[in-house]
C-alpha positions in Angstrom: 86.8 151.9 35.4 83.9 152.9 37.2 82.5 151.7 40.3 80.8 148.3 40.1 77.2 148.9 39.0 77.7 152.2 38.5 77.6 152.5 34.4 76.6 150.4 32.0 78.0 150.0 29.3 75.1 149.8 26.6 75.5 147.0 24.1 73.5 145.9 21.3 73.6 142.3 20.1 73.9 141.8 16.2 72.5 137.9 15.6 70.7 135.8 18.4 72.3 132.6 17.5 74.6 130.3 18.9 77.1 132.2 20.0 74.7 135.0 21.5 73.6 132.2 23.7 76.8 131.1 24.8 77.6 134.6 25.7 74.1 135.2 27.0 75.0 134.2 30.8 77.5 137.0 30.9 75.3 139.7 29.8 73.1 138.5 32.3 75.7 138.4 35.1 77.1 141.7 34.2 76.1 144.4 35.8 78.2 146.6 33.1 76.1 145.5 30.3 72.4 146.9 29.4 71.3 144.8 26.7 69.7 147.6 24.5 68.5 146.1 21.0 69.5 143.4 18.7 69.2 142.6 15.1 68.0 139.5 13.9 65.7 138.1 10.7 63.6 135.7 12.8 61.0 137.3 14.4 60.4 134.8 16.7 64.0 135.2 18.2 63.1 139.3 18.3 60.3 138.8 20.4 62.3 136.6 22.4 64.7 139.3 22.8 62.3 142.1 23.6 60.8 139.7 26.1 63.6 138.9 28.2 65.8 142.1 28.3 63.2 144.7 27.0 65.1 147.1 25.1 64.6 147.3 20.8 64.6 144.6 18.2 65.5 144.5 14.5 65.2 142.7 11.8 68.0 144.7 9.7 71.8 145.2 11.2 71.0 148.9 9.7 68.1 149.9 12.1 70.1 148.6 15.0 73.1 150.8 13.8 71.0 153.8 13.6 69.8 153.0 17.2 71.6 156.7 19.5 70.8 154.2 22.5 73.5 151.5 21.3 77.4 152.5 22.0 78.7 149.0 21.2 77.4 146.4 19.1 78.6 142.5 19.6 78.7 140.9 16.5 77.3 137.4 16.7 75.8 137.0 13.1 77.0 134.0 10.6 80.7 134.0 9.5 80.8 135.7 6.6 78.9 138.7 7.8 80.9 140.1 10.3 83.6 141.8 8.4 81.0 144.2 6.5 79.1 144.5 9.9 82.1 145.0 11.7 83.3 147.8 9.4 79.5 149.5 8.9 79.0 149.4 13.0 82.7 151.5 13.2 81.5 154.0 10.8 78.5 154.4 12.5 80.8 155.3 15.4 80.1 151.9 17.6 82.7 150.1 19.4 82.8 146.2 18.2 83.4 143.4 20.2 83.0 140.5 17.2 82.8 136.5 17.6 85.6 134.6 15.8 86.5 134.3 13.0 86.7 138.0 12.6 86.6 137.5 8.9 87.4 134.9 6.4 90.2 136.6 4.5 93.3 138.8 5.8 92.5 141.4 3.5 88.9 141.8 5.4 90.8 142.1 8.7 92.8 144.9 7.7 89.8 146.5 6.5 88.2 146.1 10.1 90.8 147.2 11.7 91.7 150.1 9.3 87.9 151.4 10.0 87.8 151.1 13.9 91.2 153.0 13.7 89.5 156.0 11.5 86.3 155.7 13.6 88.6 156.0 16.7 86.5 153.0 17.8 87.9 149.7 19.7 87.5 146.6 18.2 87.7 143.4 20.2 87.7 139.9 19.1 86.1 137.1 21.1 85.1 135.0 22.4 88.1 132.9 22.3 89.2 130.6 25.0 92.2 132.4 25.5 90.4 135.0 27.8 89.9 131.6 29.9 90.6 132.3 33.5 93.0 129.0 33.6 94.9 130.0 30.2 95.8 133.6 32.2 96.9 132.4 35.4 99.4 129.7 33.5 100.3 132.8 31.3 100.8 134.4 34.9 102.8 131.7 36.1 105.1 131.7 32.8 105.8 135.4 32.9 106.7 135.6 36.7 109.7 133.4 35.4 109.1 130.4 38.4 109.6 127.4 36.3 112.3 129.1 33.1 111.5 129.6 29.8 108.6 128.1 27.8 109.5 125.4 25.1 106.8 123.5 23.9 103.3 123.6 23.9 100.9 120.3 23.1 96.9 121.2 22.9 95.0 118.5 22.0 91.0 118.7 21.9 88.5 115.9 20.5 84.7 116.8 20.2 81.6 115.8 18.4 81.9 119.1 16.7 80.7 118.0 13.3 77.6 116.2 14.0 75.7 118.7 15.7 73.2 120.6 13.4 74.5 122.8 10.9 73.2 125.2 8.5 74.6 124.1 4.9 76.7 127.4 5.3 78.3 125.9 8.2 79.8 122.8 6.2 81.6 125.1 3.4 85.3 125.9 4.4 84.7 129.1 2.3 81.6 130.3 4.0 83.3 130.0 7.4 82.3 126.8 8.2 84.5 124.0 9.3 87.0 122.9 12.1 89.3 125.8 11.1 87.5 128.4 11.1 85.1 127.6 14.1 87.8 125.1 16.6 91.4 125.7 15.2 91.1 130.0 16.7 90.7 128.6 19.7 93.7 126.8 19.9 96.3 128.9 18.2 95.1 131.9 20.6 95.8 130.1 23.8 98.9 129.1 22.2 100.2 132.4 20.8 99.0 133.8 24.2 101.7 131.5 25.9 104.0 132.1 23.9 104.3 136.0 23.9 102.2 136.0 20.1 104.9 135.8 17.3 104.3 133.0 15.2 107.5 132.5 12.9 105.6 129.8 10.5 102.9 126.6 10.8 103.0 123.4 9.1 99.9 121.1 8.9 97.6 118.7 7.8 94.0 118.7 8.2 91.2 116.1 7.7 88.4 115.9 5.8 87.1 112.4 6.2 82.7 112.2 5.9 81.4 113.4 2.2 78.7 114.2 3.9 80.0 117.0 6.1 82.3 118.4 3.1 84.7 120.8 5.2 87.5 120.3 7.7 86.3 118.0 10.6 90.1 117.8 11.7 93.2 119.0 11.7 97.0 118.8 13.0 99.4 121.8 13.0 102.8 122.9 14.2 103.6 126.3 15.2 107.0 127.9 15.1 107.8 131.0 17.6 110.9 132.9 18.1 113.9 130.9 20.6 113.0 127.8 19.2 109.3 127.5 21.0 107.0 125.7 19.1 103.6 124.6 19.5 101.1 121.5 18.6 97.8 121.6 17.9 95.7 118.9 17.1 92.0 118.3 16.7 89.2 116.0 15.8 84.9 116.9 15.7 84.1 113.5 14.3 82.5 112.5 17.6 84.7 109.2 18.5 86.8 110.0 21.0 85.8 112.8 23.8 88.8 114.3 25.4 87.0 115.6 27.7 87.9 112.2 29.5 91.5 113.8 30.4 89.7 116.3 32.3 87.4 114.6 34.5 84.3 114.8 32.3 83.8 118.3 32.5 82.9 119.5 29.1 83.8 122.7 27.7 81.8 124.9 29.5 82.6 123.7 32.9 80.1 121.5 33.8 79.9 117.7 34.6 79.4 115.8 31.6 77.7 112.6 30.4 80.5 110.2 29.1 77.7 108.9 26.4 76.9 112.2 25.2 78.6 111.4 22.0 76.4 108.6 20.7 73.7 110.9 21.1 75.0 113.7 19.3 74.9 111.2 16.1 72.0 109.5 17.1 70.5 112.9 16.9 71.8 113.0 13.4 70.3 110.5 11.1 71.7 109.4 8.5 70.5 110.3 5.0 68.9 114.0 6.3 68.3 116.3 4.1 70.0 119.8 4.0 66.8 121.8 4.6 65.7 119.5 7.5 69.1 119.8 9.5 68.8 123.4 9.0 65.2 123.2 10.4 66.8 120.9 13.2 69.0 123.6 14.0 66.3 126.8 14.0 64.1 124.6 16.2 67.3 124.6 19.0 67.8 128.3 18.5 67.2 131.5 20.7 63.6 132.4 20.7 62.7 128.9 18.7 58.9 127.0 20.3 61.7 124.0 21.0 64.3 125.9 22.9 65.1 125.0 27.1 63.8 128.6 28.2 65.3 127.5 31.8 68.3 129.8 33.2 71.2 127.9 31.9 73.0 126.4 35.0 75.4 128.0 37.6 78.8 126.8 35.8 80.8 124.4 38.7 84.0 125.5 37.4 85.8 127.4 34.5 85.5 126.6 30.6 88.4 125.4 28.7 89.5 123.8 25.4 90.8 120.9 26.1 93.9 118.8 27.0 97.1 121.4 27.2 100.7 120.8 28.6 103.4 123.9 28.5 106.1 122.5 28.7 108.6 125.5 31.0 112.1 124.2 31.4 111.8 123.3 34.5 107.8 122.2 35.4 105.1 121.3 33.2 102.1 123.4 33.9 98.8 122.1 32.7 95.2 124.4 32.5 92.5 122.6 33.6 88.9 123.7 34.7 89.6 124.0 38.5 93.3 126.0 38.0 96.2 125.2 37.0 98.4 121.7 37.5 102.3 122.2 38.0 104.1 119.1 37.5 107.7 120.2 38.5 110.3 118.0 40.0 109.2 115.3 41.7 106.2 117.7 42.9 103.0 117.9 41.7 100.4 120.5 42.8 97.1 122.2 41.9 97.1 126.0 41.7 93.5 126.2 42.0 91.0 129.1 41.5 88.1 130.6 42.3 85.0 129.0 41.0 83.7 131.2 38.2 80.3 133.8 38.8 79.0 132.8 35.8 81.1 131.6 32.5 83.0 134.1 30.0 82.8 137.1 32.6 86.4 138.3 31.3 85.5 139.2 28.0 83.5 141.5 29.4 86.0 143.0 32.1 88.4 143.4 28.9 85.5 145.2 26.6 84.7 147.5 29.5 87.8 148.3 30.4 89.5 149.0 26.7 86.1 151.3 26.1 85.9 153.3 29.7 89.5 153.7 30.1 90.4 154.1 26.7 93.0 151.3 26.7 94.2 148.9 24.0 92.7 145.3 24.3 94.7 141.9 24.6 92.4 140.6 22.0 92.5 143.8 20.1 91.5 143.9 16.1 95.4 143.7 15.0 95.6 140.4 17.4 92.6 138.5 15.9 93.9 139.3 12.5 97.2 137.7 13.4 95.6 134.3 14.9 93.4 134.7 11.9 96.9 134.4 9.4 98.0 131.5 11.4 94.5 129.5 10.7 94.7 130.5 7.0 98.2 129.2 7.3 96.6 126.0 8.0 94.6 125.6 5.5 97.4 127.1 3.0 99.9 124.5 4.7 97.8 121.5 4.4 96.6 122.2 0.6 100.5 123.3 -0.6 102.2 120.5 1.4 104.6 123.1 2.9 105.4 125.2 5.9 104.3 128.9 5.7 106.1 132.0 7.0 103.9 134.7 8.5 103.8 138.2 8.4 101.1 139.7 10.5 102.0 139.3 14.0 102.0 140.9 16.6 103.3 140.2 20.4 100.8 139.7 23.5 100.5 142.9 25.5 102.0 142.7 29.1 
């Protein structure tokens, strides 16, 4: 890779929503990236844009793909969009780095990944927390062979998920929206990252409990792997229980949290709202919207994470948390610990540059998103068919 500072890497961003804001902090941080242009339909989030990084704005995906000055595009637009994007921005001859999910069906994920292969184009898929700095150093850990073989892995994560604003999109399983499709990637990724990728089969149940948030607000799911490894995965985004209390009260993006924070997510959501008015809700909390905190988001104290995990190695137990990682081997117990991050989400970057400039194959390439993508479909299959479900589409984590 090139010297630090010494190229950029010129990326154009493809929806100014919520996940362009989580990633935002990175851009800024990076000195790779050169935010060039983005494509959005609000024009208030354009001028936004244009104000902060300079650069082009759009309010069609087709002028920003017909930009010469964008090499990359990050695809941050509403679920069901980013297979077509993903596959129009490869022929146009732009790498993709796009948000989970990467599509809603398997047969759109081949499609992705069969264009980027005849573009000769790399397609990434991410954020996940997988490319959490705790997840690789327990990966590290697992694959020097210190503590044996893995054997089981428990992830457990409860959030107020589904009562934060939502478009109605986001509250229809087949739109994208939903605990599956938005929380359950997250989870089987770090998981099939442990466990060297295969997953053999998943058996499940999920949860759909409010009738007036009609999608998947829950779900619990267990993973087979070759060797007899399995997996369990459980969550919940009806805002009773916070997990985060198992890790100190730092939230998810790795700052100290307010223990009350959850009453005020549904206090923030009365009851008997209309569809249109939560949608407004949501736009006036959005990039570029009158209501939004224009303040630089804080310095992050220490690394994201997704909740509560415990591999289980055959001799030590070796847990992630957002200051390293925690080895509870005999009679010992000690904390690994790391580096504060420079600013959250960092690594997705390193890997986007680096599968690009030295014309490598990704970790979280397009053939291993569409294989964490079977396994949340399996989910869903699992849970509706009352059976376990054999998968066919994996494929091991790269060394």
């Amino acid at each position: 890779m090139a010297a630090k500072g010494e190229r950029k890497l010129r990326l154009g961003i493809i929806g100014l929503g919520r996940a362009f804001s989580l990633m935002r902090p990175a851009f800024r941080a990076a000195p790779e990236i050169a935010l060039v242009a983005a494509a959005d339909p609000r024009p208030e989030a354009q001028a936004r844009f244009v104000d902060e990084f300079g650069g082009n704005a759009y309010a069609s995906v087709e002028e920003l793909l017909g930009d010469a000055r964008v090499e990359t595009v990050y695809i941050a637009s509403p679920h069901q969009f980013h297979a077509a994007q993903a596959i129009a921005a490869a022929q146009a001859g732009k790498h993709v780095l796009v948000e989970k999910p990467m599509a809603l069906s398997l047969a759109e994920a081949q499609a992705m990944v069969a264009a980027a292969r005849a573009a000769t184009v790399k397609l990434l898929v991410g954020h996940t927390h997988s490319f959490d700095a705790p997840i690789n150093a327990t990966r590290a850990i697992i694959e020097s062979g210190e503590f044996g073989a893995v054997k089981l892995i428990t992830a457990l994560n409860f959030t107020d998920f589904l009562y934060r604003p939502r478009r109605a999109e986001e509250l229809d399983t087949s739109q994208g929206g939903g605990a599956i499709f938005n929380q359950a990637l997250h989870q089987i990724d770090i998981v099939r990252l442990l466990a060297r990728g295969l997953v053999e089969s998943v058996t499940a149940q999920t949860g759909n409990w409010d009738t007036a948030r009609p999608t998947e607000g829950a779900y619990s799911a267990w993973l087979r792997f070759p060797g007899d490894v399995a997996a369990s995965i459980t969550y919940s985004g009806y805002a009773h229980y916070d997990s985060d209390a198992l890790l100190g009260w730092i939230d998810e993006g790795g700052k100290m949290k307010d223990p009350e924070s959850f009453v005020r997510t549904r206090r923030a959501l009365p009851s008997g709202l209309t569809r249109d008015a939560e949608a407004e809700l949501r736009r006036r909390r959005s990039y570029g919207a009158a209501a939004e905190d224009t303040a630089p988001p804080p310095e992050p104290r220490w690394h994201e994470h997704f909740g509560f995990i415990v591999v289980s190695c055959e001799r030590a137990d070796l847990r992630p948390v957002p200051q390293g990682v925690i080895v509870d081997s005999d009679g010992k117990r000690v904390l690994r610990p790391l580096a504060a991050p420079r600013a959250p989400r960092l690594e997705v970057i390193a890997e986007l540059c680096d599968a690009i400039w030295n014309d490598r194959t990704p970790l979280h390439s397009g053939e291993w998103g569409q294989a964490t993508l079977e396994a949340a479909l399996a989910i869903l299959q699992s849970s509706r068919e009352r059976r376990e479900i054999r998968l066919n589409c994996q494929i091991p984590a790269r060394v």
